[in-house]
C-alpha positions as CSV (number, residue, x, y, z in Angstrom):
1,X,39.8,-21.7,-21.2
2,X,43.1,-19.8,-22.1
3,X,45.2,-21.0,-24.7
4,X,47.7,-21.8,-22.3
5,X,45.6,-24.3,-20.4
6,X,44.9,-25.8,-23.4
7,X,48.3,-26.2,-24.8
8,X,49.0,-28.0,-21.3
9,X,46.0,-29.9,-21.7
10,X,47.1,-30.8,-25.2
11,X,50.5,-32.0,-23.9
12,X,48.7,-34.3,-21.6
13,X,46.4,-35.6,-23.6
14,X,49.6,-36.0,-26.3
15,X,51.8,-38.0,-23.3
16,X,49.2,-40.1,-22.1
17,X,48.7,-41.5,-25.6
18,X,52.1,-42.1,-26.0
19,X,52.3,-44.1,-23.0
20,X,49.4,-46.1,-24.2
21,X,51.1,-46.7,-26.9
22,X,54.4,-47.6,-25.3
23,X,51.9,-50.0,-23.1
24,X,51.0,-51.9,-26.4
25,X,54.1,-52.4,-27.5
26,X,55.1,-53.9,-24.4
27,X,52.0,-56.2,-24.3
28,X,53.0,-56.8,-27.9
29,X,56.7,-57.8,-26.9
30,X,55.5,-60.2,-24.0
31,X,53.6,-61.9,-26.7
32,X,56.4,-62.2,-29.0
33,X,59.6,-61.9,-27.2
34,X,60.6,-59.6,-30.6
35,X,63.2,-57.0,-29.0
36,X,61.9,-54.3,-31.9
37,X,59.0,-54.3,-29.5
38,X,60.8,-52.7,-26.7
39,X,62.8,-50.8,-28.4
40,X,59.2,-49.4,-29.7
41,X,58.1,-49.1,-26.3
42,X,60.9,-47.5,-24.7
43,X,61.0,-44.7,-27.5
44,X,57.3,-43.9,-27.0
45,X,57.9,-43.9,-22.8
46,X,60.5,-41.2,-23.9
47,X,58.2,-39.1,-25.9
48,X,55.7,-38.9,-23.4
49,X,58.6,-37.9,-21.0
50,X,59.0,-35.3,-23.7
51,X,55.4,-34.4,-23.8
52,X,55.2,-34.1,-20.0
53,X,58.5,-32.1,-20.1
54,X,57.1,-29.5,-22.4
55,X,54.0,-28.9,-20.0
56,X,55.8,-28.6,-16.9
57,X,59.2,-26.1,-18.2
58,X,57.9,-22.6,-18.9
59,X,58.1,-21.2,-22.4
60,X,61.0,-19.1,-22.1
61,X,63.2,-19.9,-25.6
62,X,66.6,-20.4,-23.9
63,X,65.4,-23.4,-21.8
64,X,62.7,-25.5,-23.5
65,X,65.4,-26.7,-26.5
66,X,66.7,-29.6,-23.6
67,X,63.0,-30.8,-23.4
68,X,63.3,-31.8,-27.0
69,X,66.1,-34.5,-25.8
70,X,63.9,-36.9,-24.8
71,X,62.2,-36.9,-28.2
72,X,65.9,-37.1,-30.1
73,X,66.4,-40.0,-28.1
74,X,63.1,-41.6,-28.7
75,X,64.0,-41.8,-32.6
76,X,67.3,-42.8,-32.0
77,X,66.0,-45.5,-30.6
78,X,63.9,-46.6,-33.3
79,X,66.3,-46.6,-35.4
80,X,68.2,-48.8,-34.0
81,X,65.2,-50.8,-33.2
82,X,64.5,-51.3,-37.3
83,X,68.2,-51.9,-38.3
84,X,69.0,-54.2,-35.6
85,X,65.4,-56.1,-36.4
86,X,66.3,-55.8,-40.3
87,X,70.3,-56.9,-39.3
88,X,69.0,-60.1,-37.2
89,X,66.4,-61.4,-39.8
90,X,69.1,-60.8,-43.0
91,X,71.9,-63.3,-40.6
92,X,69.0,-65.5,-39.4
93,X,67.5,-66.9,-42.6
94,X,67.4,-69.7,-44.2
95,X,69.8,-69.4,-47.3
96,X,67.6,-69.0,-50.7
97,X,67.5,-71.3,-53.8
């Protein structure tokens, strides 16, 4: 095996994790109806895009920066994810003593 069937075979093995992944969250979310869930799950769907983008575009350096979109995206999205999770639980308390 060539490095370069491994790297692809790395990518694959890396993008079908983070779909399992994005799968739990989701199962996670239909449990709890929390909406950080899916923005968990989306972000991780993303990366695997990412993952599966970087397998199939050929490593020429002009062309493989757009892959890395998909992961930009990703993180954007957990970030919003964790600020609005941390912006609904600080207006949704109780008021304390």
């Amino acid at each position: 095996m060539t490095a370069n069937e491994a790297l692809l075979v790395l990518h694959g093995a890396l993008a079908l994790a983070a779909w399992v992944a994005g799968l739990f969250f989701l199962r996670f979310w239909r449990l709890s109806h929390d909406r950080l869930f899916v923005y968990f799950c989306a972000a991780f769907w993303l990366l695997a895009v990412n993952w599966l983008s970087l397998a199939a575009i050929p490593w020429v350096p002009e062309t493989r920066h757009q892959a890395f979109i998909a992961r930009l995206l990703a993180f954007t999205l957990i970030i919003i994810g964790i600020v609005d999770k941390n912006r609904r639980s600080r207006t949704g308390s109780a008021p304390e003593r």
